[in-house]
N, C-alpha and C positions, 0 to 999 in steps of 0.2 A: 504494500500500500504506500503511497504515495506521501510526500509530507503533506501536501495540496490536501489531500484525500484525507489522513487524520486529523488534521486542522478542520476541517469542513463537518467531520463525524463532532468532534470536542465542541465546535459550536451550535453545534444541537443540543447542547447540554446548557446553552445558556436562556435555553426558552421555559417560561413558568411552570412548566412538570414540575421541575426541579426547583426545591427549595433554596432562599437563598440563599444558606452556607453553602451548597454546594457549587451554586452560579458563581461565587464568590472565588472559589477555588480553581473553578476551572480557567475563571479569568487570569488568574493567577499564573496559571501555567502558560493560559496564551502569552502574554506578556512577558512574563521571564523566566518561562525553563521548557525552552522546547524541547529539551532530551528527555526530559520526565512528559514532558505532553503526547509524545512518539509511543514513551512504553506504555503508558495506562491507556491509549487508545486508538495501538494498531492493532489489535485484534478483541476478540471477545473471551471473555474465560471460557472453558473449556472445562466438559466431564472429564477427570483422566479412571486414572485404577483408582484409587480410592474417593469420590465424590470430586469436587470440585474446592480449589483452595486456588489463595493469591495475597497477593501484599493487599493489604487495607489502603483506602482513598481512593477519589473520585475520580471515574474512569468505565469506559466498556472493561478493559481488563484489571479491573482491581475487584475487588470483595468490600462491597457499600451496601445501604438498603435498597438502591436500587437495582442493581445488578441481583440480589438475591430477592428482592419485591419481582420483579419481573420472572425467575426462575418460581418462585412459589405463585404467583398468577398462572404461568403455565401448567404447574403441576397441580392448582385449581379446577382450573377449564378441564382439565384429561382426565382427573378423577370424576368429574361429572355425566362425561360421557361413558364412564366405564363401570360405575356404580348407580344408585338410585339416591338420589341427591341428599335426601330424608335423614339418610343411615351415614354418612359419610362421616368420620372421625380420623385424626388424625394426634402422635405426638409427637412431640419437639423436646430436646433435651440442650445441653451446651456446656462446655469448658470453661476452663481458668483464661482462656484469654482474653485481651483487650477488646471489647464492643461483643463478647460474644452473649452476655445477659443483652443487652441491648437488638443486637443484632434477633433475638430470640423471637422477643417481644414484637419487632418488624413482621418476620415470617410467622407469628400465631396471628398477629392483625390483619394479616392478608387473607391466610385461613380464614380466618373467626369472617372477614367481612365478604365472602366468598358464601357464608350460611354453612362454614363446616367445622363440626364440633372440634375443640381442638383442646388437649391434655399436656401442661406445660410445666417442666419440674418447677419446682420454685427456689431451685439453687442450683450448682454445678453437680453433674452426675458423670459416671463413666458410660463412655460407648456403648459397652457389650451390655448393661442395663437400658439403654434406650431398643438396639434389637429385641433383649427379653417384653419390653412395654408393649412393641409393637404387638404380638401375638397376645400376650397376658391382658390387655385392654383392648382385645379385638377391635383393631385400628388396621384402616385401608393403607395407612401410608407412615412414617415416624420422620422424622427431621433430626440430627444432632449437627450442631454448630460447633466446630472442632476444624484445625489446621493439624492438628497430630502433632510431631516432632519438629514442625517446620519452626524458621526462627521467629523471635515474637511479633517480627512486624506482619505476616502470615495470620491468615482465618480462612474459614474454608465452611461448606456445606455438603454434608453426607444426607442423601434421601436411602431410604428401606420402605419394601416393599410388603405386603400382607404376614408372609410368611418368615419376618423379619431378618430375611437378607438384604443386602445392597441393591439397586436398579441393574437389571440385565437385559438381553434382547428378548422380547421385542421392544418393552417396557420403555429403555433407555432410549432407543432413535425416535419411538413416538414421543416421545415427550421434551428430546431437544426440540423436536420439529415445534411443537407447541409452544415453546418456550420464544425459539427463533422467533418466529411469524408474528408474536407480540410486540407492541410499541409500548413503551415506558409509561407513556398516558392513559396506558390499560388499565395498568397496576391499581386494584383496589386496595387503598391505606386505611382507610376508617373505620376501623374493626367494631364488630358487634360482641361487645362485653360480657354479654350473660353467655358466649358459648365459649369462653376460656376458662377450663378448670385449671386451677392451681394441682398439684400431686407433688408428692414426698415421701415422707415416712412411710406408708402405706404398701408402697410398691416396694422400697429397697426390703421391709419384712419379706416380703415373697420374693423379691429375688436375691437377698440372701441363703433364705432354706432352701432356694431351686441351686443356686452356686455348692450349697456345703451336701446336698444331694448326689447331685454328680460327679464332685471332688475329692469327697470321701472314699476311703474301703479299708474297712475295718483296721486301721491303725489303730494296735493299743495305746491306753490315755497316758502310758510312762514314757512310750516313745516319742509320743506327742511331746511332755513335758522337756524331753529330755535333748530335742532339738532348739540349738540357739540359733535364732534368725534375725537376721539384721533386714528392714527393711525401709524405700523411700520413694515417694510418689513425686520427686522431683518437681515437688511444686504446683504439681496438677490435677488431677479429680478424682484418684485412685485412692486417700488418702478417707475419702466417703465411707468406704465400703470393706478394702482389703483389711485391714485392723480389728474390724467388726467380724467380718468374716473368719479369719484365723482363729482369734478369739471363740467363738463360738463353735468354730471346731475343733477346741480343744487343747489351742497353741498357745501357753502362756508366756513360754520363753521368748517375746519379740520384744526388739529395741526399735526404734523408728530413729530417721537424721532429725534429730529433731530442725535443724537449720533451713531442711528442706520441707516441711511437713505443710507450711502455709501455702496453700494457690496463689501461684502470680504469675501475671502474664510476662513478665519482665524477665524470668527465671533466673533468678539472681547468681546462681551461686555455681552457673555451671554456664561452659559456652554454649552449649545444645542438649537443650531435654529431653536425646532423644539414647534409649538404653542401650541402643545397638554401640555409643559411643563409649570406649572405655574412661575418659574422663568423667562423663555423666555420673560413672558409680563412684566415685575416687573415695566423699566423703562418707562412701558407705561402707568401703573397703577399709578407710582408715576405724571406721567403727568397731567393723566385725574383730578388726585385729583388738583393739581394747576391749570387747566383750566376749572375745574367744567364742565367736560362733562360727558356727558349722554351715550359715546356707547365706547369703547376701541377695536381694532381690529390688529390682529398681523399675519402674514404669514412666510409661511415657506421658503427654499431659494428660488425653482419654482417657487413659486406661485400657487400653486394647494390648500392648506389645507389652514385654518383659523384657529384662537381661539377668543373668543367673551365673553368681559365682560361687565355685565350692572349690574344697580344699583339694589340692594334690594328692599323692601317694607319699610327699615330703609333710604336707600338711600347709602347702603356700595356698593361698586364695588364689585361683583360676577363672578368669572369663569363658564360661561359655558361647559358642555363637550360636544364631538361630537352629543354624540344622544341629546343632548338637542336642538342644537343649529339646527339641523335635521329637529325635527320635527318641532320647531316653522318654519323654511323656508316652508316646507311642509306643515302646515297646512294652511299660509298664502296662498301659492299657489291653496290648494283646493278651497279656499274661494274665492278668483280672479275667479277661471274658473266656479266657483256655481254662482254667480253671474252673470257673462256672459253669464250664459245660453249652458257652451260649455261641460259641463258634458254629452255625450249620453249613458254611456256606454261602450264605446271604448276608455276609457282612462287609462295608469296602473300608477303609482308608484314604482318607483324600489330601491333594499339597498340588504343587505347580512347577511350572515348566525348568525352573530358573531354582531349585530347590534340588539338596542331597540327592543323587539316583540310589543312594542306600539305603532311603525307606521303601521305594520298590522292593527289593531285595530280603528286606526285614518283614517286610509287613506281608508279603509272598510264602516267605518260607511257614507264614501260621496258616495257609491254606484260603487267609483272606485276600481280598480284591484290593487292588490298588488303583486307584481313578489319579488322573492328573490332567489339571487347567491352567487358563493363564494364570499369571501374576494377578495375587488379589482375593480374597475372603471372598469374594461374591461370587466365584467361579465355585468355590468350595460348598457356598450354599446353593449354588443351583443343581450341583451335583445329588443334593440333599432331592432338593426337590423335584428333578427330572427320574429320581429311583426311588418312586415309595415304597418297591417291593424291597429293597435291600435299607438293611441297619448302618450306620451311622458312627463309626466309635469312637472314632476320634481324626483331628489333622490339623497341619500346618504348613508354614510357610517359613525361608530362608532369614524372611525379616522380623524377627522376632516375637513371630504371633503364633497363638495357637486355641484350640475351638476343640472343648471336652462335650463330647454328645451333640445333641442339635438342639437344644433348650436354647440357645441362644446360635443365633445364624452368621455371627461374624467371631472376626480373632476377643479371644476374652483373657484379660488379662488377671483377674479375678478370680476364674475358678480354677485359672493354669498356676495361679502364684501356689492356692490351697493344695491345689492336684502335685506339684513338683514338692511341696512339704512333704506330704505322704511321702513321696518316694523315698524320699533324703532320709525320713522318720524311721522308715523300714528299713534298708540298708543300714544306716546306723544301728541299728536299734539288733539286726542278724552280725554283726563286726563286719560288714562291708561298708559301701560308698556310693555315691553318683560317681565318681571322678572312676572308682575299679570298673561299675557296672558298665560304664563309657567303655573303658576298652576294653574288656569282655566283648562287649559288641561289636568291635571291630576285629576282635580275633575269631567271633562268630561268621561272620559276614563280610569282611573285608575291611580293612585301613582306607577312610574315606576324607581328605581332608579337602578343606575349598573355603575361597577367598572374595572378596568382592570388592571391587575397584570401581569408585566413582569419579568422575569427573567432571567437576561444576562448571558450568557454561550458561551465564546469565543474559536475561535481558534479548532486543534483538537480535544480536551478531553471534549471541551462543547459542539461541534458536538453530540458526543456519547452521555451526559450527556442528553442532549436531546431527542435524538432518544431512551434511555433509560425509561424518562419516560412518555412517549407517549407511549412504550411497556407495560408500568405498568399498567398505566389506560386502556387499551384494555384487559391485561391477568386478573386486578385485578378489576372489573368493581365496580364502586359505585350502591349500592341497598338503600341508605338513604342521605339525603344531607339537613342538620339542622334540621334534624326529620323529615323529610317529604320522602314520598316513590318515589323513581325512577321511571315515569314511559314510558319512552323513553328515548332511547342511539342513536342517530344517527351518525353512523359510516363511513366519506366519503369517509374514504382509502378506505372500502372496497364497498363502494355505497350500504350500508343494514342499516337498520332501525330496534330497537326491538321495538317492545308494549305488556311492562308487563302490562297483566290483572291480575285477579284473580285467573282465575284458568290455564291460557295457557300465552303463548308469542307468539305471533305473527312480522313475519316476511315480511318488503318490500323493494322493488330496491326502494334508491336515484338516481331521474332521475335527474343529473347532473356532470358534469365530476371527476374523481377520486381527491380527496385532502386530504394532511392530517390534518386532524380534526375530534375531538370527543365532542358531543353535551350529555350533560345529561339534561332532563326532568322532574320535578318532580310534585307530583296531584296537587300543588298547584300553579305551574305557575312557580317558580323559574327555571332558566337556567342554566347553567355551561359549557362553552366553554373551549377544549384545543386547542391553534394551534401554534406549530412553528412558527414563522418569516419566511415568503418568500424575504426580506431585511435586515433584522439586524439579527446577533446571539443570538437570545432571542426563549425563549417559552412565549405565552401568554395567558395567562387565562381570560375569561372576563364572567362577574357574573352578572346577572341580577335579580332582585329581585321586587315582587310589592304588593300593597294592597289599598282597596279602599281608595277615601280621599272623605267622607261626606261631607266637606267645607274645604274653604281655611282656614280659619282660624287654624284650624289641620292643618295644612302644618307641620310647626316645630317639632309634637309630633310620626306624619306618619314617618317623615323622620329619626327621633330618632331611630325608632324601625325597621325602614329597612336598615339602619346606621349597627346598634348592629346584624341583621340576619347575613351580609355582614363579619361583623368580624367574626364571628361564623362558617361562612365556610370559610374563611380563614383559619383559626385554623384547620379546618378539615381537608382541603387541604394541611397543611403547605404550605401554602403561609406568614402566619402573620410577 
């Protein structure tokens, strides 16, 4: 788009729709900052993988009342025509961040003045409790106002749908379309007050007992006691519910950071709230070491993700990553349901494209199904909901989410914190460990280790920069990857798959909706993922790599030489 062109869009913003702070500011920009007038409105926000996020202020591409007034008019109008107007209900939930109580109140007014009943927490809640609301308050549709991990000048909008997953297809392109096709003058703002229920207390009761439900299995109450857990909601919504939760099931032994325990948008005490980050745990780590505990757990602002650290075989605190911390819930999980006797065969396993290929492999060898989607909880719940005939038991993803049962349709951070207690509680509690059971499972299964490499590329130029090289790897395909021969490309843009043989290539349709991502394959197992950010301006590369481990005792030397492959396509890739 044209500067011509964005200048022309930005001065539509100065016409009486729009309130006058807003006129105010956009004058603002015309006037003195055309580089910020370029990025807030050469394009429009966008759905990605997790709902729709963007830096705050006035703009087609920023996250305002407008931009989300107009997104909830459209998803007004669609719920209209798809339900009986009478009956329509929906809820809304929201985070620790800046304007996100506000921002709330926007999208229940648009509802509410739309004639549809609307259910609105009355404080900050976590994610995985607004999915739960959505079914538990048989609601057409739920809202949470949440940017995730992103930095604080970020807010974002996640819509869920009946069955408290995320928007999928067909759901999602009918309802951009609706959205699109709306002018901003649409936007109904004047809400109808008697149809906004306040909620609180009421629902976190029930979906506490539905979390310590699911979470539980039969850990005794000494092994309970007898775990020391350090825990910290870094500031964000988690903070609600996880303490209450533990607590309730039994867990006396918890410390909290306390520096971290208050919600702020601002997250004071850490560069990025987000747990994948090992700095994010730092002051939880220095905790555990002065209360000599055994398990350290940190969440993101929702409440959705974890990060998970336990002690070595030395007894050092160790960072988990997503797929570690994956499988060990998952294989726990298989173990519970072999035992009970509930394995028939009709049970799957679900995770994504860009995730461990060791849970295949694990979750395989108990005779159960293993499903795999794109990048994204909502691919996990559709999988739910495309197979009622099949059970449910559990799944995740690389990014540090994971989803115990289908009581809740997205990553839940909540009943994973309570569910990886059990585990820690039990091993301890037998003289084992999560850190032994770890590599138990890879002398089971195979030594799996993997990496992920982002690369930030902001604003316009790193739009392009990216869409750039995503073009590279498609037009310049890899044929070798640390010596080893390529021998599948799976290509989602375009939903085709190569398999180099020997003497042909063979070609098949990815039956799974169009995304962009490029999957390299090679004869020895290694993987190589590219995918843009569907939330942050990043591409991300994510590298997986494995080789048997004879015994544990080879841990350290295994892990050495898959350490050093890892570097080695790095360098290949210039990633290093």
């Amino acid at each position: 788009m044209s500067y011509t062109d964005i200048k022309a869009k930005a001065e539509s913003w100065l016409q009486p729709v729009f309130d006058e702070q807003t006129r105010k500011e956009v004058q603002d920009l015309l006037q003195n900052n055309p580089d910020e007038l370029k990025e807030s409105f050469y394009k429009d926000l966008e759905f990605g993988t997790g709902g729709m996020r963007g830096i705050m202020g006035v703009g087609t591409n920023r996250i305002n009342k407008y931009t989300l007034g107009k997104n909830t008019q459209g998803i007004s109008d669609y719920l209209k025509k798809q339900f009986p107007e009478e009956d329509l209900r929906v809820v809304i939930a929201y985070d620790c961040r800046h304007n996100s109580k506000e921002l709330a109140q926007v999208v229940a007014d648009v509802f509410s003045a739309n004639g549809i009943k609307v259910f609105l927490f009355s404080d900050l809640r976590p994610t995985p409790e607004l999915s739960f609301s959505v079914k538990h308050l048989d609601c057409h549709c739920g809202i949470v106002l949440t940017a995730s991990h992103n930095p604080p000048e970020y807010n974002g909008y996640k819509v869920y749908w009946q069955d408290g997953g995320q928007l999928v297809p067909p759901q999602d392109t009918e309802i951009i379309e609706t959205i699109t096709a709306l002018g901003y003058d649409e936007i109904k703002f004047e809400p109808k007050k008697e149809l906004i229920e306040l909620i609180g207390s009421e629902v976190d009761e029930v979906f506490t007992k539905a979390s310590i439900e699911n979470g539980s299995f039969n850990t005794p109450a000494s092994a309970k006691e007898d775990l020391g857990i350090v825990f910290t909601s870094l500031h964000g919504t988690s903070i609600t519910l996880i303490p209450r939760v533990l607590e309730q099931a039994g867990y006396s032994n918890l410390k909290i950071v306390e520096e971290q325990r208050e919600p702020n948008g601002d997250f004071p005490t850490v560069d990025s709230p987000n747990p994948e980050e090992p700095e994010a745990l730092q002051m939880a780590l220095e905790l555990a070491e002065t209360e000599k505990a055994d398990i350290v757990i940190g969440t993101d602002p929702d409440g959705d993700r974890l990060g998970v650290a336990i002690r070595d075989l030395t007894g050092n605190m160790v960072l988990l990553n997503g797929n570690q911390t994956m499988l060990i819930m998952t294989w726990f999980l298989l173990e519970q349901w072999e035992e009970q006797g509930k394995i028939k065969g009709k049970e799957f396993v679900g995770s994504t494209i860009v995730s461990t290929p060791m849970l295949r492999v694990m979750t395989e060898s108990y005779g159960v199904e293993y499903k795999e989607g794109l990048t994204g909880f909502k691919w996990i719940a559709k999988m739910i909901k495309d197979h009622p005939n099949l059970q449910f038991i559990g799944g995740g993803e690389e990014s540090f989410g994971y989803m115990v049962g289908d009581f809740v349709r997205d990553k839940d951070a909540v009943t994973a914190t309570l569910l990886v207690c059990e585990i820690a509680a039990q091993m301890k509690a037998n003289g084992s460990s999560l850190y032994q059971k770890l590599l138990e499972l890879y002398q089971t299964h195979g030594f799996y280790k993997e990496e992920l490499i982002s690369l930030v590329k902001k604003g316009i130029d790193g739009a392009e920069q990216i869409k750039q090289i995503m073009i590279d790897l498609r037009e310049n395909p890899l044929s070798e990857i640390a010596g080893e021969k390529v021998v599948l490309v799976e290509d989602y843009e375009s939903s085709k798959a190569f398999e180099y043989g020997l003497t042909e290539t063979k070609m098949k349709a990815l039956e799974v909706p169009r995304s962009n991502v490029l999957i390299y394959y090679t004869e020895n197992g290694t993987k190589v993922a590219a995918r843009p950010s569907g939330t942050e301006p990043k591409i991300k590369f994510y590298i997986s790599v494995n080789a048997p481990l004879d015994k544990v005792e080879n841990y350290l030397q295994v892990e050495k030489e898959l350490s050093e492959k890892i570097t080695l396509i790095r360098s290949e890739l210039k990633l290093a």
